[in-house]
C-alpha positions in Angstrom: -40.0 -46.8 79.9 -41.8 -43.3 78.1 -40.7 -41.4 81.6 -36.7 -42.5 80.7 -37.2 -41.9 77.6 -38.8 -38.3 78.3 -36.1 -37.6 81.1 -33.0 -38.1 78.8 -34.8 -37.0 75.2 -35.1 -33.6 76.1 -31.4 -33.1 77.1 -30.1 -35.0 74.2 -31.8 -33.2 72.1 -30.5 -30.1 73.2 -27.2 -31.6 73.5 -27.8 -31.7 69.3 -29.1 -28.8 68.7 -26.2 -26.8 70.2 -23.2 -28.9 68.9 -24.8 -28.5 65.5 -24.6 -24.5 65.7 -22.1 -22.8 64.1 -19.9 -20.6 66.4 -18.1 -17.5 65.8 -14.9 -18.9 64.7 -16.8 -20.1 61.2 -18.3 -17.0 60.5 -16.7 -15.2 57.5 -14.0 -12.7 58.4 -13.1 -9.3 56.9 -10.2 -7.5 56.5 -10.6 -5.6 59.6 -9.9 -8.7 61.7 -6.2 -8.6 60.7 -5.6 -5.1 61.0 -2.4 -4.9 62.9 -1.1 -1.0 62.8 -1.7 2.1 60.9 1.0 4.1 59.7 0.9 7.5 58.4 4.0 8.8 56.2 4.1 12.3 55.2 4.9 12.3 51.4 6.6 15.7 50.9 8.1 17.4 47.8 11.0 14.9 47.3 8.8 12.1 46.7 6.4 12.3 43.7 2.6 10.7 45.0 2.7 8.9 41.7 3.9 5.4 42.6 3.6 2.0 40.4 5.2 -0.2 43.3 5.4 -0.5 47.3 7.1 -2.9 48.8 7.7 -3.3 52.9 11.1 -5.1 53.9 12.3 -5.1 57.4 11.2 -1.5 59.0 11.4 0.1 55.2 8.9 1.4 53.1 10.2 0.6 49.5 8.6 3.6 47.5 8.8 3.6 43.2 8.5 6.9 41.7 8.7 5.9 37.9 8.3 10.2 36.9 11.7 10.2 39.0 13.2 6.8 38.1 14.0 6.2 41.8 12.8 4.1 44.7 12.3 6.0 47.9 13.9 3.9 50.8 11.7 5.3 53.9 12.7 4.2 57.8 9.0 3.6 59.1 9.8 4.0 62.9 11.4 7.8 61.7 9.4 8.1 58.6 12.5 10.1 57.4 14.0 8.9 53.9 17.1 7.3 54.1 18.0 6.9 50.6 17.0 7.0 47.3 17.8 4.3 44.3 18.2 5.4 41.3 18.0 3.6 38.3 18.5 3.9 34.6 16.1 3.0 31.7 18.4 3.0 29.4 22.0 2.5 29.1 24.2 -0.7 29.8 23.4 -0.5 32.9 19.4 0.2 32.2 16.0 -1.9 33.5 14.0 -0.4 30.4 10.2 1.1 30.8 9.4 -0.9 34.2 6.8 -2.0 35.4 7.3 -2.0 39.2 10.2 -3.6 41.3 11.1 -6.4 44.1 14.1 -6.5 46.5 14.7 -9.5 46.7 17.3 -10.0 49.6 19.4 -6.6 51.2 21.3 -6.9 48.5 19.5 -7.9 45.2 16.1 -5.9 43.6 14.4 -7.1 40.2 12.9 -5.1 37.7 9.9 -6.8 35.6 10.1 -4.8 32.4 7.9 -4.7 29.4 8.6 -8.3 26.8 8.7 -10.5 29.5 12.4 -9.2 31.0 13.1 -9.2 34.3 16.8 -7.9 35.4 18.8 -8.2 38.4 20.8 -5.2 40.2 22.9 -4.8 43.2 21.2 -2.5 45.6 24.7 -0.3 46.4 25.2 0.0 43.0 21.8 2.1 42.4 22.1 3.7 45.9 25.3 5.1 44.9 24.8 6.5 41.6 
């Protein structure tokens, strides 16, 4: 009986010992582990460095420049501006001192503003003006 019981201790025992480990897959993981693609835009005298807001939407780099009052509307792949939207703080047709921005669909952005206002403008009306 104590030789089966030393022949198959020894292997279950091991058996626990490694299925009790922790592998690789629970260890913590940093940012670095989702690091898809670097992408480096030249910012050049038309857009200001000062930004409150960036926002990514399909292949577009959504730049706020609040010293300009615009958004800079950036084609990553040509990292060439292909428009700018301009907006008005004040006015009938102003957002007020804003905070940052959100596009919402390709036709809709928000502006949060200062006392809990948020507005809602057509994204070929500000590229036009």
């Amino acid at each position: 009986m104590k030789k089966l019981i030393a022949k198959y201790a020894l292997p279950l025992l091991l058996i626990f010992i490694l299925s009790c480990s922790s592998n690789e897959e629970k260890s913590p993981r940093t940012l670095s582990d989702f690091f898809i693609e670097e992408i480096r835009v030249p910012i050049g005298s038309e857009i200001d460095p000062y930004t409150m807001a960036l926002q990514y939407v399909d292949g577009y780099l959504y730049w706020h420049n609040k010293n300009r009052r615009t958004i800079s509307k950036i084609y990553l792949s040509t990292q060439q501006i292909s428009e700018y939207l301009r907006y008005n703080e004040e006015g009938p047709q102003g957002v007020g001192n804003i905070d940052g921005f959100y596009i919402l669909n390709e036709n809709s952005i928000t502006f949060p503003s200062s006392g809990r206002l948020v507005s809602i403008h057509d994204l070929e009306i500000l590229s036009s003006e």
